[in-house]
C-alpha positions as CSV (number, residue, x, y, z in Angstrom):
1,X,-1.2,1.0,-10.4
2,X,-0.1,-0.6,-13.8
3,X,2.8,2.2,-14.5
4,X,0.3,3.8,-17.0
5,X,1.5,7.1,-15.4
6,X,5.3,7.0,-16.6
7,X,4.4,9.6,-19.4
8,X,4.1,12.0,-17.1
9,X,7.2,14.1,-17.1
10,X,8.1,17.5,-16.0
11,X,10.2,19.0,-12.7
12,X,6.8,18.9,-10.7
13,X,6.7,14.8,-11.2
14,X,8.8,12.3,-8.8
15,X,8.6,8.7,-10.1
16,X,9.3,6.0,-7.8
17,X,8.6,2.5,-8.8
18,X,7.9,-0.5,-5.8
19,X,11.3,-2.5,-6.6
20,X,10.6,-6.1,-8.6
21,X,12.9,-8.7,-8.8
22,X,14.6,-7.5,-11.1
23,X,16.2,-4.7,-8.8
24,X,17.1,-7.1,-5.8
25,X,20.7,-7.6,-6.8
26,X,21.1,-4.3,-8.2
27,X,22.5,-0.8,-6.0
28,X,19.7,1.2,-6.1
29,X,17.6,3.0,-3.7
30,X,15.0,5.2,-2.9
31,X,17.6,8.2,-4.8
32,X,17.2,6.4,-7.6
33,X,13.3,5.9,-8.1
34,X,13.3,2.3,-6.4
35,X,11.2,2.2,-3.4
36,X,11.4,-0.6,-1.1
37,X,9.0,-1.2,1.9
38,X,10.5,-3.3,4.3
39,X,8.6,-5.4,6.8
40,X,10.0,-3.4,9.9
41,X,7.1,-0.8,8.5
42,X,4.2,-2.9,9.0
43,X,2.3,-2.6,12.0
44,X,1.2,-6.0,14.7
45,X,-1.8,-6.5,12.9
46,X,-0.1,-6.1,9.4
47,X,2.7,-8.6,9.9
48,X,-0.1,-11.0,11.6
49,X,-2.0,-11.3,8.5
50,X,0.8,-11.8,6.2
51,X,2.3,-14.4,8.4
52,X,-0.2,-16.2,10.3
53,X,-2.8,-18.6,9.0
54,X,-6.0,-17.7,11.1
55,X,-7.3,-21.1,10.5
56,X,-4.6,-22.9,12.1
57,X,-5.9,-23.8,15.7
58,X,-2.1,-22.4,17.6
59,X,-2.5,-19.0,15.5
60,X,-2.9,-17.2,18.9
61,X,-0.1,-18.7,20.5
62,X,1.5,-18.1,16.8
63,X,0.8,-14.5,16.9
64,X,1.7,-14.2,20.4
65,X,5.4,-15.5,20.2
66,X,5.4,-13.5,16.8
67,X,5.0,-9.8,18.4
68,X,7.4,-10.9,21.5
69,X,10.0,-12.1,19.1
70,X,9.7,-9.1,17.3
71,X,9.9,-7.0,20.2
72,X,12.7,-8.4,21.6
73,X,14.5,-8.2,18.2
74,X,13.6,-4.1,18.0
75,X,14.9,-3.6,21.8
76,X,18.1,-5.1,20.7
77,X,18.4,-3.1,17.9
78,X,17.5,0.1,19.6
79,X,20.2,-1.0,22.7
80,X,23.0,-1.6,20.4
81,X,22.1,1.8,18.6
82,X,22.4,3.2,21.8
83,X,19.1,4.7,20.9
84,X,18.1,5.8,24.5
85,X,15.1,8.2,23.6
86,X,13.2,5.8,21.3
87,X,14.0,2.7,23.2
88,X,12.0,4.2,26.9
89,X,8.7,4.3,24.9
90,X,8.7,1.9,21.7
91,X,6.2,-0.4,21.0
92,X,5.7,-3.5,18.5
93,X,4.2,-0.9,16.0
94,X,7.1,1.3,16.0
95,X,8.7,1.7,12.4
96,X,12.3,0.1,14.3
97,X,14.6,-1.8,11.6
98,X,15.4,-5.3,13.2
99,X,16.8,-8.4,11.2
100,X,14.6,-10.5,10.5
101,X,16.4,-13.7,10.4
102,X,16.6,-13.1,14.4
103,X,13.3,-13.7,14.7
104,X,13.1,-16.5,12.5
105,X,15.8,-18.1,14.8
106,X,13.7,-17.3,17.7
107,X,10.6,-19.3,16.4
108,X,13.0,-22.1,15.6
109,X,14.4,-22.0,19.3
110,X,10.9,-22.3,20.7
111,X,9.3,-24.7,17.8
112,X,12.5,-27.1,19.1
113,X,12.7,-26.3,22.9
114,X,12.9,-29.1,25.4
115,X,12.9,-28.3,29.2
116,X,13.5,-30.2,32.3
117,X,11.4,-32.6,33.6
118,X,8.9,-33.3,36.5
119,X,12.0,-36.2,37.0
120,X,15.4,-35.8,37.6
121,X,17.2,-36.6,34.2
122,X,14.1,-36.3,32.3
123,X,13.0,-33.5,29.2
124,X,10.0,-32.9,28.0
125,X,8.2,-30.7,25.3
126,X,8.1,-26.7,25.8
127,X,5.3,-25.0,25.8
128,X,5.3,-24.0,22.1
129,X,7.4,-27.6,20.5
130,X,5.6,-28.2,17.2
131,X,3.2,-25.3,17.6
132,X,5.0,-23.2,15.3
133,X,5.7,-25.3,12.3
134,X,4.0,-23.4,10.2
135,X,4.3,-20.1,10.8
136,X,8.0,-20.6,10.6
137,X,7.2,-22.6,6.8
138,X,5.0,-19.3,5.7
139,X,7.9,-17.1,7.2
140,X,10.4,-19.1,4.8
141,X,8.3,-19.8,2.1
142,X,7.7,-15.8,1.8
143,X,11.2,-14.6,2.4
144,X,12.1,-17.1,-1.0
145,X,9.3,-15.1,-2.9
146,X,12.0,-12.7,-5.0
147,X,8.4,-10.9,-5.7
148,X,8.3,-10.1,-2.1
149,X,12.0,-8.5,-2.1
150,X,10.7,-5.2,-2.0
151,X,9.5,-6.6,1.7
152,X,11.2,-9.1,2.8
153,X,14.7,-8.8,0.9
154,X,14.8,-4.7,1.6
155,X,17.9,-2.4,0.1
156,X,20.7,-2.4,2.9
157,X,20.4,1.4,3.0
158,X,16.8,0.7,4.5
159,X,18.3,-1.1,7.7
160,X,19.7,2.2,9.0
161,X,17.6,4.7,10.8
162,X,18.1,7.6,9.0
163,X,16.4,5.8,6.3
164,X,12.5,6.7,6.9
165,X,13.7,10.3,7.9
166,X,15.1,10.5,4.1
167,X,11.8,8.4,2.7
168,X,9.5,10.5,4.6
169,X,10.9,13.7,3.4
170,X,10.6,13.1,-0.4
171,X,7.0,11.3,-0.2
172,X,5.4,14.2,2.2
173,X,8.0,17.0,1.4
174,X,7.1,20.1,-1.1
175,X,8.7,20.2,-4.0
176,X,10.3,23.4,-2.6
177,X,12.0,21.6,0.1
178,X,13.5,18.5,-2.0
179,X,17.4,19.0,-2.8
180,X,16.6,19.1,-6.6
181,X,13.3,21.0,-6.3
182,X,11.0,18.5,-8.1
183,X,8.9,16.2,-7.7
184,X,5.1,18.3,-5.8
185,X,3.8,15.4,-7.4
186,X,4.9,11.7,-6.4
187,X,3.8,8.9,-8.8
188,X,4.1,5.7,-7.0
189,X,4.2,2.7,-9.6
190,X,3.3,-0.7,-8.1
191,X,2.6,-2.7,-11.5
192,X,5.3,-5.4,-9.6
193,X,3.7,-5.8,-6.6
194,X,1.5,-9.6,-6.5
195,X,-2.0,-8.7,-6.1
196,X,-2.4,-11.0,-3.0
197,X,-0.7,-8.2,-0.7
198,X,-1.0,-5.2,-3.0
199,X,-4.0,-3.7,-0.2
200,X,-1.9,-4.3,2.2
201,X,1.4,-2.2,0.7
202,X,-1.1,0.8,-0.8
203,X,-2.4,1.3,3.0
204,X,1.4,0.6,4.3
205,X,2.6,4.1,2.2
206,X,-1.2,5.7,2.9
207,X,-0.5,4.9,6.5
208,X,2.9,6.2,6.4
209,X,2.3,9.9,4.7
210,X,-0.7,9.7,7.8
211,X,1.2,9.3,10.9
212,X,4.3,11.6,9.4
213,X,1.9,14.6,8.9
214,X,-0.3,13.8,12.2
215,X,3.1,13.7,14.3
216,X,4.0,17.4,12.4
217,X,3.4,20.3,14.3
218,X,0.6,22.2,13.2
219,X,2.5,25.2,12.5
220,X,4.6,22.8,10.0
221,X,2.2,20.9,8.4
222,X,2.5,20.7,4.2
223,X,-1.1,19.3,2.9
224,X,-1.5,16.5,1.4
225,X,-3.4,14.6,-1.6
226,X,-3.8,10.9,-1.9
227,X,-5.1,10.2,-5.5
228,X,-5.8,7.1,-5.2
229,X,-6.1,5.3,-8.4
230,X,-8.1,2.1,-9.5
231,X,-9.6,2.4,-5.3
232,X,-12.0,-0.3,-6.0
233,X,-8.8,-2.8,-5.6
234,X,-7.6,-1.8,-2.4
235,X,-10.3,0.1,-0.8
236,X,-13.3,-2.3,-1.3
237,X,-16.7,-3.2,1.0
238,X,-15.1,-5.5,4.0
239,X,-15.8,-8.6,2.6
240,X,-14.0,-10.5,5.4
241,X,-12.2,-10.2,8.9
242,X,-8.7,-9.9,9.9
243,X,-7.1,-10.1,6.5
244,X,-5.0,-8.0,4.2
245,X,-7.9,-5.9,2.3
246,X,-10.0,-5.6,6.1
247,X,-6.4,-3.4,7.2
248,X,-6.4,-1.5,3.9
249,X,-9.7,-0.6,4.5
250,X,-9.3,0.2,8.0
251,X,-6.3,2.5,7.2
252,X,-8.2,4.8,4.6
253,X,-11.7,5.0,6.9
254,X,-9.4,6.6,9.3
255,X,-8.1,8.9,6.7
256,X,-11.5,9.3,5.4
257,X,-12.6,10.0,8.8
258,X,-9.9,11.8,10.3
259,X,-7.5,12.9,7.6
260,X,-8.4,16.6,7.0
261,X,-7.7,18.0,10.3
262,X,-4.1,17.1,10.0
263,X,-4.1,18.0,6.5
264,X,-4.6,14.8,4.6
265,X,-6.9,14.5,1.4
266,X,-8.2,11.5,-0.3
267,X,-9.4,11.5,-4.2
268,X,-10.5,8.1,-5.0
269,X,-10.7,7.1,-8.7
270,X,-12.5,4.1,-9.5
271,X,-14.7,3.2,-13.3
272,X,-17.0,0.6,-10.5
273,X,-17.8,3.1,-7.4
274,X,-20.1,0.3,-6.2
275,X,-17.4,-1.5,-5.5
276,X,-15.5,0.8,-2.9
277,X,-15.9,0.8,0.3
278,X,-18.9,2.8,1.2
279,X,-17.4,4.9,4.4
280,X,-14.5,5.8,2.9
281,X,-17.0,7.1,-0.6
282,X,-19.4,9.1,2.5
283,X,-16.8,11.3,3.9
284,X,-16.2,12.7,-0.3
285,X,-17.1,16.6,0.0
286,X,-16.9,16.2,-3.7
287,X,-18.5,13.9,-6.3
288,X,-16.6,14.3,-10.0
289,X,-18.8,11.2,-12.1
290,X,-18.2,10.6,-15.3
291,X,-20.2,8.6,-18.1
292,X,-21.8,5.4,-15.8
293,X,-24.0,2.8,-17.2
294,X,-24.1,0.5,-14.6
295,X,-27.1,0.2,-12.8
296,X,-25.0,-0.7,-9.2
297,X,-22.4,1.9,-10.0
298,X,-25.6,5.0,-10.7
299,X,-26.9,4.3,-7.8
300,X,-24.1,4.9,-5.7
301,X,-23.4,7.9,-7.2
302,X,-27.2,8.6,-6.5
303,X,-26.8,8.2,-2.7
304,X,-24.1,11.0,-2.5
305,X,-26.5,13.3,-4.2
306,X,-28.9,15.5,-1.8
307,X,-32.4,14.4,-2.0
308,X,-33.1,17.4,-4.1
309,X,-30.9,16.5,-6.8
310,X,-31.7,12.4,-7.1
311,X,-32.9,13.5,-10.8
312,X,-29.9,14.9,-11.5
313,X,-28.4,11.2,-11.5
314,X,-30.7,10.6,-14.5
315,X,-27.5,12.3,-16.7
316,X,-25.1,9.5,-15.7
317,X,-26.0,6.9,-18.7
318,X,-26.3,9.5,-20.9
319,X,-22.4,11.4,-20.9
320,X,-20.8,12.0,-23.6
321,X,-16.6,11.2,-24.0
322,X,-15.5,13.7,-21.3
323,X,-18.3,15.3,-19.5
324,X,-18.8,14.7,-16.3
325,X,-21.1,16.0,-13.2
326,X,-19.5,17.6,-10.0
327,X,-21.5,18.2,-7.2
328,X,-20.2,19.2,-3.9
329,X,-18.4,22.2,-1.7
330,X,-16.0,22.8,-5.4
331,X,-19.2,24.2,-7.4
332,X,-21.8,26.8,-6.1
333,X,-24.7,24.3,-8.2
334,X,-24.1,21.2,-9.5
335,X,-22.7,21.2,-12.8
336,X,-22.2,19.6,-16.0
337,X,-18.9,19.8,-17.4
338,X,-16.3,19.3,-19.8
339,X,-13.1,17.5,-19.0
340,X,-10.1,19.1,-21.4
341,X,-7.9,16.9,-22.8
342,X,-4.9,16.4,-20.3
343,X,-1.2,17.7,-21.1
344,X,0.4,14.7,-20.6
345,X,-1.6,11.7,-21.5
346,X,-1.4,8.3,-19.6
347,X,-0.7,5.0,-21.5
348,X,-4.1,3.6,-20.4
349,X,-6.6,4.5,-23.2
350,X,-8.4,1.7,-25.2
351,X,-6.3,-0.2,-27.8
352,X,-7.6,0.7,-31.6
353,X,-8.9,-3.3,-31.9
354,X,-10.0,-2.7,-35.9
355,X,-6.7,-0.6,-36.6
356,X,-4.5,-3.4,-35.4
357,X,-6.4,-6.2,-36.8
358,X,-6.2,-4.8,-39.9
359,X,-2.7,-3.7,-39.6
360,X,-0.3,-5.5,-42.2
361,X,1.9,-7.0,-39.6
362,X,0.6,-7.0,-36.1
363,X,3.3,-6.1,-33.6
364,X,4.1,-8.8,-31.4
365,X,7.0,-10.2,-29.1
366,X,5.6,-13.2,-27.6
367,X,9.0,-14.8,-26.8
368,X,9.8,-11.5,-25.1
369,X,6.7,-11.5,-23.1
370,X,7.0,-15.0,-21.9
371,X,10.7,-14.4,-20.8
372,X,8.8,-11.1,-18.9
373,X,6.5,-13.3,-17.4
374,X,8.6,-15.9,-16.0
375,X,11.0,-13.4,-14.6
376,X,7.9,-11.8,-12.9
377,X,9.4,-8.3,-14.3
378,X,8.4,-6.4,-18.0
379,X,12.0,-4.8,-17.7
């Protein structure tokens, strides 16, 4: 999540890194470890709450005019592709490239229309003048967010079809089946992506890996693992309705839910379990709890415990550095363990405060890290 994982290296590991604004002018693609998600991806509901505001009274008509637009703009796509077998059965959810500045044209067409009359020689307002203001605004506004590049600005290569075959195949395919044989394990860095819409673009790749595998034959299906790192920020308790987090959610109950019959795992990782969402922590066969001395954060951990073990929760406060309990179909009895020390260590273990206080010189580069900061990009 913050790119604490780039010390792992090793032919199983495949880093790929959400591109910043930093890569936008540069050549480089998914070959290269820079992953764009481009907005033909997102589903109705996606694109809906990215774009409209729900509190503006026209939203429906704003949401309407929104998925017809973008329908239209997929048929021609698919038409001029001359892509017959995809363009009988497509719907506004199907992953179809389409420019987006023809939809944004659209809305401008409609937001300006005039039409005839009830009198000869007379115009009048259409049916949508001045109702979609500011959707169109948001739509602009957001296409001149360079942090949003990854979405809105994607790599050309991403406008062709062939391009989610090609994605697809390195973030679901075995290491055994990639041309260079690496990379079982993908390591998806989105330390660039603005927290705003960071549930939303988690879900977007969780959502991907889901309907690739579920449309798989059975007979071809490769299992899959989501570790899913730092959960409580994308997978929390549905605080409200029909915005970004609410889809997130929606997206990982399902895989919660549904997941392991088309061979799809979840391992959520979070230090505050009370703070993810509680479906999505039910459906865990397996409960790995490390040192916990939060009264909100025990309890949870509690209620996943069979009613003969509550006592067993009693342990949490009292850990040491790397012990931990597991409970659940992985241990015949529940257990108290100890963690080893991992091969490859990741860059997110607690600063040495004292040993740099009392260093001689402190390191620092604050010039460099305000020049970071107002490029939106630590490279």
């Amino acid at each position: 999540m913050h790119g604490e994982y780039k010390s792992l290296d090793g032919d199983e590991f495949r880093h790929l890194r959400i591109a910043g604004p930093g890569d936008l002018e540069q050549q480089h693609g998914v070959d290269d470890g820079i992953l764009y998600l481009p907005y033909w991806l997102l589903g109705y509901e996606a694109m809906v709450s990215l774009f409209v505001d729900r509190s503006d009274q026209n939203a429906p008509n704003q949401a309407m005019v929104m998925a017809n637009a973008i329908t239209d703009a997929k048929r021609k796509y698919l038409t001029d592709g001359k892509h017959d077998d995809v363009l009988a059965n497509f719907t506004v959810d199907s992953p179809v490239p389409f420019p987006l500045k023809e939809v944004l044209q659209r809305l401008n067409d409609l937001d300006t229309e005039r039409v005839p009359g009830a009198k000869p020689g007379t115009d009048k307002a259409g049916d949508f003048n001045g109702k979609l203001s500011r959707l169109i605004a948001r739509f602009e506004a957001k296409h001149l967010d360079r942090r949003l590049g990854f979405l809105l600005q994607p790599h050309v290569e991403c406008m062709d079809m062939e391009w989610l075959p090609k994605l697809s195949h390195i973030l679901t395919g075995s290491r055994g089946i990639q041309a260079d044989s690496h990379g079982g394990i993908k390591v998806i860095n989105f330390s660039e992506v603005p927290s705003d819409i960071l549930p939303l673009m988690v879900s977007l790749i969780a959502r991907l890996v889901y309907n690739i595998t579920q449309w798989t034959p059975t007979e071809k299906r490769h299992p899959i693992a989501l570790f899913c790192d730092e959960a409580h920020l994308y997978i929390p308790e549905r605080t409200s309705r029909d915005g970004a987090d609410d889809i997130s959610v929606g997206i990982f109950e399902r895989i919660a839910k549904e997941g392991r019959k088309y061979g799809v795992g979840l391992v959520v990782i979070s230090q505050r379990p009370s703070e993810v969402n509680r479906t999505v922590l039910s459906q865990c066969n397996n409960v790995i709890a490390m040192r916990l001395t939060n009264g909100d954060d025990q309890n949870v951990i509690r209620r996943l415990l069979p009613d003969s073990l509550g006592g067993f929760g009693d342990l949490l406060p009292v850990l040491d550095v790397g012990e931990a309990l597991v409970v659940g179909d992985a241990s015949l009895l529940p257990t108290r363990v100890r963690v080893g020390e991992p091969r490859y260590k990741p860059n997110s273990a607690t600063i040495e405060f004292w040993d740099r206080w009392s260093g001689d010189k402190p390191p620092s580069d604050i010039a460099a890290s305000v020049l970071a900061w107002r490029r939106q990009s630590a490279r």
